[in-house]
C-alpha positions in Angstrom: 6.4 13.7 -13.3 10.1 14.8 -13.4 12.5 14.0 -11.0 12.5 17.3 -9.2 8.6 16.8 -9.1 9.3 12.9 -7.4 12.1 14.8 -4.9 10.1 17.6 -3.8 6.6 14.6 -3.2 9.2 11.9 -1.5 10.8 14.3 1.3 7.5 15.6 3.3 6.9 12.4 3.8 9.6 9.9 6.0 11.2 7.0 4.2 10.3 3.5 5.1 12.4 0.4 5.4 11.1 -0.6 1.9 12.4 3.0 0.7 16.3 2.5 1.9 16.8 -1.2 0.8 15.1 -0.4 -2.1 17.9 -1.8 -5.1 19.8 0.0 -7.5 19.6 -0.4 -11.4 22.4 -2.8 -12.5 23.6 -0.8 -14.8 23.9 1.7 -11.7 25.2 -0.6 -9.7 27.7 -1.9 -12.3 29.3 1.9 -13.0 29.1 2.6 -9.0 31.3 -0.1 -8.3 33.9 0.7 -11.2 34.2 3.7 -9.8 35.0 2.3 -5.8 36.9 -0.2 -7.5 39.2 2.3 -9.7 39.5 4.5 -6.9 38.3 3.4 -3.4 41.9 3.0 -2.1 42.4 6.5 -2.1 42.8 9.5 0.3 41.0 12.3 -0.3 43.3 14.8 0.9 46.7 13.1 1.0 48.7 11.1 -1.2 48.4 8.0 0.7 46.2 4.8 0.3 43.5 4.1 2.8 42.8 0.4 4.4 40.8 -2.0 2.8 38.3 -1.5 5.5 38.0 2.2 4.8 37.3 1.1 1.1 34.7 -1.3 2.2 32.9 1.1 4.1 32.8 3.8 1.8 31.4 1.6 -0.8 28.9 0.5 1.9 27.7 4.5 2.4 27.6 5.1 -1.1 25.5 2.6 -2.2 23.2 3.2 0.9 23.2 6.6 0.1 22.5 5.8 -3.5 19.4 3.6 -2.5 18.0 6.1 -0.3 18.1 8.8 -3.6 16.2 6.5 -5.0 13.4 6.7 -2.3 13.4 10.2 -2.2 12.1 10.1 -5.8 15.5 11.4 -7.4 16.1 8.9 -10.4 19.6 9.3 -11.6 21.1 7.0 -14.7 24.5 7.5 -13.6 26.5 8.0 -10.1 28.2 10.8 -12.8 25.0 12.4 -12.7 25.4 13.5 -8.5 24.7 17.3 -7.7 25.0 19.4 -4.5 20.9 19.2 -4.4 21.2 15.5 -4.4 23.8 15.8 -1.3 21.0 18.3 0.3 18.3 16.5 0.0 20.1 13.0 1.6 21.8 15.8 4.4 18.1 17.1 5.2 16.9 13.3 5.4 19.5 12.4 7.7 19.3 15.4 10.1 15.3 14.9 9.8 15.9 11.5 11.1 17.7 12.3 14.1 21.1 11.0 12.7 24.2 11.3 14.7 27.0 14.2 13.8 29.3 11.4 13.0 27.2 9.3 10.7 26.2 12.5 9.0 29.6 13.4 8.4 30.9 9.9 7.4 27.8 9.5 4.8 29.0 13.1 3.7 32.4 12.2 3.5 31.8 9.3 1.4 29.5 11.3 -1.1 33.0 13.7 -1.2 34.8 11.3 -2.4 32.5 10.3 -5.0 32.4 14.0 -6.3 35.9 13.6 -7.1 36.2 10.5 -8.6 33.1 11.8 -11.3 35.6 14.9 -12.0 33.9 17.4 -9.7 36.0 18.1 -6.9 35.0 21.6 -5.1 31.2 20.2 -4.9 31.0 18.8 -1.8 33.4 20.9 1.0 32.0 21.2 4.4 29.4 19.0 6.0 27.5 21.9 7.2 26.9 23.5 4.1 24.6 21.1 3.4 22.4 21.2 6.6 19.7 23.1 8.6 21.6 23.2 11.7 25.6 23.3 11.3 25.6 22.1 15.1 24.4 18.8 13.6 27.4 17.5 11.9 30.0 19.5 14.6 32.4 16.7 15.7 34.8 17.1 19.2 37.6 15.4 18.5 38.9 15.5 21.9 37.5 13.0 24.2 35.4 14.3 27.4 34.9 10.5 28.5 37.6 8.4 30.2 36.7 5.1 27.9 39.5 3.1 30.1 38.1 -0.1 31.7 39.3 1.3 35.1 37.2 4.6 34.7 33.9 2.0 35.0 35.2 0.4 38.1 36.5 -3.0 36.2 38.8 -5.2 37.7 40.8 -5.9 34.6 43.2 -8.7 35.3 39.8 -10.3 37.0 37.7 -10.0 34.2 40.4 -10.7 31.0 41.0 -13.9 33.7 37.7 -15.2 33.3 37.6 -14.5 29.4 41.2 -16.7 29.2 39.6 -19.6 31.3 36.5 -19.3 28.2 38.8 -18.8 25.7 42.9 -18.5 26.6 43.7 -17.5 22.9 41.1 -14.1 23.0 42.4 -13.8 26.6 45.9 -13.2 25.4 44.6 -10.9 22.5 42.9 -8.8 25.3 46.4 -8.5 27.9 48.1 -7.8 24.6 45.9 -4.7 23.7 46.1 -3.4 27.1 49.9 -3.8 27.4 50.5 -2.4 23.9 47.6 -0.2 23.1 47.0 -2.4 20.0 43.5 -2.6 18.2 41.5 -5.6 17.7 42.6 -6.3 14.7 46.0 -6.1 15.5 46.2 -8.3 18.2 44.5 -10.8 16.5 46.8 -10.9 13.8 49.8 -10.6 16.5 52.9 -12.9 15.4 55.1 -12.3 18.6 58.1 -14.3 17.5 58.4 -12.2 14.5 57.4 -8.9 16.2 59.7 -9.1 19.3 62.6 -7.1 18.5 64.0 -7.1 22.2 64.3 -3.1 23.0 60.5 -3.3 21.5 57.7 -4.7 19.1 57.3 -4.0 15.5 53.2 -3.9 14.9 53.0 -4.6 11.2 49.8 -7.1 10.9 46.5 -5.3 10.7 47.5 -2.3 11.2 45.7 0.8 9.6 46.5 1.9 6.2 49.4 -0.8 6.7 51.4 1.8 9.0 54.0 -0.2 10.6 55.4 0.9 14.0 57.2 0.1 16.7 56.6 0.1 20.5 59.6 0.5 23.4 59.1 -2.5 25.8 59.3 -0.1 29.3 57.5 -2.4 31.9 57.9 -5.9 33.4 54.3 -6.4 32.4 55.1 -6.2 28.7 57.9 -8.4 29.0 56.2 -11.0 30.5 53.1 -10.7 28.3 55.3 -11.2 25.2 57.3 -14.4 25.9 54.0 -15.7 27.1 52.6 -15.0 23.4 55.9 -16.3 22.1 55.5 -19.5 24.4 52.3 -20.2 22.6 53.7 -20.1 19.1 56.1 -22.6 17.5 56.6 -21.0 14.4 58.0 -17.4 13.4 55.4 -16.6 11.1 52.3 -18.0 13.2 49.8 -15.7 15.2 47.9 -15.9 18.3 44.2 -16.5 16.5 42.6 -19.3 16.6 45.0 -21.5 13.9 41.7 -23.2 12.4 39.4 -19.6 11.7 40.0 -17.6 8.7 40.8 -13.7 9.9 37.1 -12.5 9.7 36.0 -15.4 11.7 38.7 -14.9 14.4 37.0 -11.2 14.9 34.1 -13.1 14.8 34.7 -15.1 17.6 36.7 -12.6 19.4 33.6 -10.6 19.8 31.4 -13.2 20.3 33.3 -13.9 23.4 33.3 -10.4 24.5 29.8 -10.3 24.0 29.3 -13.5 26.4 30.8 -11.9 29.0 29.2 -8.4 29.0 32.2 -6.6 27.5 29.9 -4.2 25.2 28.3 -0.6 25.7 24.9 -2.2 26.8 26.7 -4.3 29.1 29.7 -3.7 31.1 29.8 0.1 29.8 33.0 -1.3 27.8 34.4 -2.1 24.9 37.7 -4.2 23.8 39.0 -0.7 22.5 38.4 1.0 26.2 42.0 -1.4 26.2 43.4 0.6 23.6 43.0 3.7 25.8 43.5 2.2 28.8 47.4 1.8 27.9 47.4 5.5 26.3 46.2 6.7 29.7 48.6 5.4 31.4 51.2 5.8 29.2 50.6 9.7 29.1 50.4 9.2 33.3 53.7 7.7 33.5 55.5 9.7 31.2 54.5 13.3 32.7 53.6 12.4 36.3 49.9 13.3 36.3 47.1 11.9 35.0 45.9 12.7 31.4 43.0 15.5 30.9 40.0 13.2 30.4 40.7 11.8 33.7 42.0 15.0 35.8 39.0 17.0 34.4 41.8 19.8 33.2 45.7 19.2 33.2 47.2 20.1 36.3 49.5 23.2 36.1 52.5 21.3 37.1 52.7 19.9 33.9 54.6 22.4 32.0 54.0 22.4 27.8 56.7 20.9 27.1 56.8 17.8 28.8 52.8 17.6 27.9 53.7 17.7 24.0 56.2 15.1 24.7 53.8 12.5 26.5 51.2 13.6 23.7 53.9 13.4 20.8 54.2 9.3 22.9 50.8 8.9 22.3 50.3 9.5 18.8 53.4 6.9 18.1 51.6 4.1 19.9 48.6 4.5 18.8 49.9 4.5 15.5 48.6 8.0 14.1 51.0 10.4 12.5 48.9 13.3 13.2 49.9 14.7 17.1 46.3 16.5 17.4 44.4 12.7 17.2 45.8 12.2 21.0 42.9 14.3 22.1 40.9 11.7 21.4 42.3 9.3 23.6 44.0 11.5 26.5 41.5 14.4 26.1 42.1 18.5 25.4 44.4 20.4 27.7 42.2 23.7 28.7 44.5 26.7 29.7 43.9 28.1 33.0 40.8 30.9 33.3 41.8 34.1 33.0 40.6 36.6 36.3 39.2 40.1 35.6 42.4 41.6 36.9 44.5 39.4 34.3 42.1 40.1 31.2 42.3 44.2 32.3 46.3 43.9 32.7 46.3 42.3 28.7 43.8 44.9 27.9 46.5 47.7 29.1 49.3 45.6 27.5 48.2 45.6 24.4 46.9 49.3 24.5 50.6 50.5 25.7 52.0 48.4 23.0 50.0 50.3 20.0 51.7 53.5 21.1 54.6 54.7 18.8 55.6 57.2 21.4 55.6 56.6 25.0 56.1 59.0 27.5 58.3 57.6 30.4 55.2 57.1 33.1 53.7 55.0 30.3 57.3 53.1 29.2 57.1 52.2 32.7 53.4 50.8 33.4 54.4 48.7 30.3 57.6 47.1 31.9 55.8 46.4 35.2 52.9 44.9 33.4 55.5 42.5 31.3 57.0 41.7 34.4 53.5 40.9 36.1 52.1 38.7 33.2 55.2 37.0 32.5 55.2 36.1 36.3 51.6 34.9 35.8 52.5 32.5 32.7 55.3 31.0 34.3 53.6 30.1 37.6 51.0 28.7 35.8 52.7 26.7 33.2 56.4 26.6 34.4 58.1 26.9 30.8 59.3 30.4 30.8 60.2 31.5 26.6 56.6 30.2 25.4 55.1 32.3 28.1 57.2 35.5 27.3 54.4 38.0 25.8 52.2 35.9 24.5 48.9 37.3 25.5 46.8 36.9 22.2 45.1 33.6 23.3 42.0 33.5 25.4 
């Protein structure tokens, strides 16, 4: 039986557990991880290097991916050997078994970035080329949830108390992710005599992709959370994890003590990263005034563009990201205000008027009046007057 034969016999039925940890060839194996090897630092699309936990998990997804090929009767000699019908046949698997948009996309991802390390870039493009229902792999970027620990009703300073009386050293790591927006990693791996530049911390440790940045000290809180780190340091160069655990065990132990006191999605509703956006809320809050999107439901109309880009612009510095549209996922999307029947019939008009080379002067007239009514409409709705002027294209 030939391999299209074995693929077309292995999908009508499901895979079992035997199927997916079924292992690869060695030789397989062996030429699968020279590849991740020679090229799993890479970015796809820029010319940057990705972390070493990016790496990890691609090489995780490929050779689960690889493995469940293998139990859907496809027998390839050579991850060189990958096809678009292999990628379909894994994507129809996946959204068969009810796989999330974002594991679906990931697994896809990963397979991408295979195709062009085996010299066929252009074979894999978008994730929902290569499923049933597109809808499946559609990712929001923008966060509808408000995953800050006050948003569940948490007393914070009660709860990260009780974790420092367990454990004062993941206590610390917590206050410090909520007064700096840092990730676990990152406060684990905090050195505060070494990161306290006075105006403001330099995050270097841990960090994504190795990003360094640096983060204003604004608030007594942050202050004070600092030189207690530094207090509990004696060296420059020494962190705030535990001084006898290796890094991976520190994480262990960090979440082990999370877990122990119901800080998980099954538990509390939390997680240690709800910290993370915690500080971004309120950091978006206290720059512009108003609370962020994901906690107003839509931004208030006081908040002019503007200022909004700013706080958002903020954002995207703390957190670390160089791209401004990632905020969404921690403040949530701005919507624009709804439109009435009257407005939509007045841009209707507008635009009609505006196609006319000749005007006579009753219509040169209904045209000014209307600029003057829709530009009064745009200000008083986002206060910020020369991005409002005639710009009617947009909802």
């Amino acid at each position: 039986m030939d391999e299209m034969e074995d693929n077309e016999k292995a999908v009508e039925g499901a895979l079992s557990t035997k199927d997916l940890q079924r292992p690869l060839p060695e030789k397989f194996y062996t030429e699968l991880m020279e590849l991740i090897r020679a090229n799993g630092r890479e970015a796809i699309r820029q010319n940057k290097i990705v972390s070493h936990e990016t790496s990890d998990n691609r090489r995780d997804l490929l050779v689960l991916a690889m493995r469940e090929l293998r139990g859907l009767g496809f027998t390839l000699e050579s991850p060189h050997n990958l096809q678009q019908r292999h990628v379909r046949a894994l994507a129809k698997s996946w959204e068969e078994r009810g796989l999330s948009a974002s594991t679906i996309a990931n697994r896809i991802s990963a397979l991408r970035a295979l195709s062009i390390w085996i010299g066929k870039k252009g074979m894999i493009q978008k994730a929902a080329d290569f499923v049933s229902n597109p809808s499946v792999v559609h990712r929001s970027q923008a966060s509808t949830e408000d995953k800050s620990w006050t948003a569940t009703g948490i007393d914070i300073p009660a709860l990260i108390g009780m974790i420092e009386q367990y454990d004062p050293r993941v206590g610390l790591q917590l206050r410090l992710m909520k007064a700096f927006g840092l990730r676990r990693k990152e406060a684990v791996m905090f050195r505060p005599l070494k990161a306290d530049l006075g105006l403001g911390i330099r995050v270097r440790d841990g960090t994504k992709g190795g990003r360094e940045r640096l983060i204003p000290i604004e608030t007594p809180e942050q202050r004070e959370i600092l030189d207690f780190a530094k207090s509990k340091v004696k060296k420059v160069n020494e962190h705030i994890g535990h001084p006898d655990l290796n890094l991976e065990q520190a994480i262990r132990r960090f979440n082990y003590v999370l877990e122990r006191f119901g800080v998980t999605k099954n538990g509390l509703g939390i997680t240690s990263h709800g910290l993370r956006h915690q500080h971004l809320n309120d950091l978006y809050e206290r720059i512009t005034g108003a609370p962020a999107p994901v906690r107003s439901g839509s931004l208030t109309a006081d908040i002019d563009q503007l200022t909004h880009d700013i706080a958002r612009a903020r954002v995207s510095q703390e957190a670390g990201h160089n791209r401004l549209g990632i905020t969404s996922a921690y403040i949530g999307a701005r919507t624009s205000p709804k439109r009435t029947d009257e407005q939509k019939a007045d841009i209707a008009r507008f635009k009609e008027l505006t196609k006319i080379d000749d005007l006579s002067d009753q219509d040169a007239a209904e045209l000014g009046r209307l600029i003057q009514k829709l530009n009064a409409t745009c200000r008083r709705a986002f206060k910020f007057d020369h991005l409002c002027a005639l710009n009617f294209d947009q909802g």
